[in-house]
C-alpha positions, 0 to 999 in steps of 0.5 A: 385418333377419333377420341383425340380429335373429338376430345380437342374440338371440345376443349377448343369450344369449351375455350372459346365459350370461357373466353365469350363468357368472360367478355360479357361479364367484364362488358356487364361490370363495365355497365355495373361501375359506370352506374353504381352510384345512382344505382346504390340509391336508386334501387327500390324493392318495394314500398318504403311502407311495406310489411312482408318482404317485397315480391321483386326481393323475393323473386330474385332471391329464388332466381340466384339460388336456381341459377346456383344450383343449376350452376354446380349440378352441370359442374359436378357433372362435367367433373363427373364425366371427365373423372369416369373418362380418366378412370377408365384410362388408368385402369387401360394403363394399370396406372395409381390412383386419381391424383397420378399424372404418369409424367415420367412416361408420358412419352410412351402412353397412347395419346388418347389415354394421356389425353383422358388422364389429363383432363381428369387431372385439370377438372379436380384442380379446377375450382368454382368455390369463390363463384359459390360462395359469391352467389351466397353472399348475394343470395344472403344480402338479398335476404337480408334486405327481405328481412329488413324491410319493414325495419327501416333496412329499405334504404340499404337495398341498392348497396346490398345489390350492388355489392352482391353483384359486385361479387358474383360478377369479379368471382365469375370473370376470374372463373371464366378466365381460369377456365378458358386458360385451362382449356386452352392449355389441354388443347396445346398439349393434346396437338403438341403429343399428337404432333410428336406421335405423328413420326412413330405412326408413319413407320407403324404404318409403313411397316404394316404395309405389304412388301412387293 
């Protein structure tokens, strides 16, 4: 029961984080498309005038691929943790390989086993591609416009940007929403089990009891 309720205030947090991070990213593109239009104009990463790609480019260029890579490294080892979590419930349980759900007798499996398996199941099917290839696209823009600064592309950088932001912001929402969704639903079935377990415990317990 530990294991369950640990598991099921994580996933609970883990909703709720999703769901602040969704919210952020819609009130971020809010601000984004009310100022757009000046912005596409506006942004200036250097001097017309200038000859090497201008600092500020190449600051954010630098910051978007940390920020990538310390993105998928905390992904993969989230996957990582729940997969080990999952594995070492079917082998408990003597059940097939990763992709096995056990549907069938989930009725009869310890909650805290189905509990592992379930999550490892939803991580595997999670996916963050589009976020990556959204900060890709970013990253590649801003390249471009480092490139092309001394070759009359100055001009362009304001609708670089804000087309790669555009496409990081969209891609992060829709993988937050996901997310959040995903976690919500592990919680709702993690209690839905625990709460139908919960007749079957009471008699175990009140056969261990000592007679008088």
């Amino acid at each position: 029961m530990e294991l369950i309720q640990g598991l099921s205030r994580m996933w609970h947090a883990m909703a709720e984080r999703h769901k602040a991070q969704k919210r952020t990213i819609e009130d971020a593109k809010l601000l984004f498309h009310q100022h757009r239009p000046s912005a596409a104009t506006a942004i200036s990463l250097g001097p017309p005038e200038a000859t090497t790609p201008p600092p500020a480019a190449v600051a954010l260029e630098c910051e978007i691929q940390a920020w990538r890579g310390a993105l998928e490294t905390w992904l993969s080892a989230q996957r990582a943790y729940a997969r080990a979590l999952a594995a070492w419930a079917r082998r408990c349980l003597g059940v097939g390989g990763a992709g096995a759900r056990a549907t069938a007798h989930a009725a009869a499996l310890p909650p805290a086993f189905l509990a592992c398996m379930e999550w490892g199941r939803a991580v595997d099917e999670a996916t963050e591609a589009r976020v990556m290839d959204a900060l890709d696209f970013f990253v590649a823009g801003i390249g471009s416009v480092c490139s092309g600064a001394a070759t009359g592309m100055e001009g362009m950088a304001g609708r670089v940007l804000c087309a790669g932001m555009a496409a990081v912001t969209g891609a992060m929402a829709e993988f937050a929403a996901a997310s959040a969704d995903s976690y919500d639903a592990a919680v709702v079935a993690m209690t839905a089990t625990a709460a139908a377990r919960a007749p079957e415990r009471g008699k175990e317990e009140k056969l261990g009891q000592p007679q008088h």
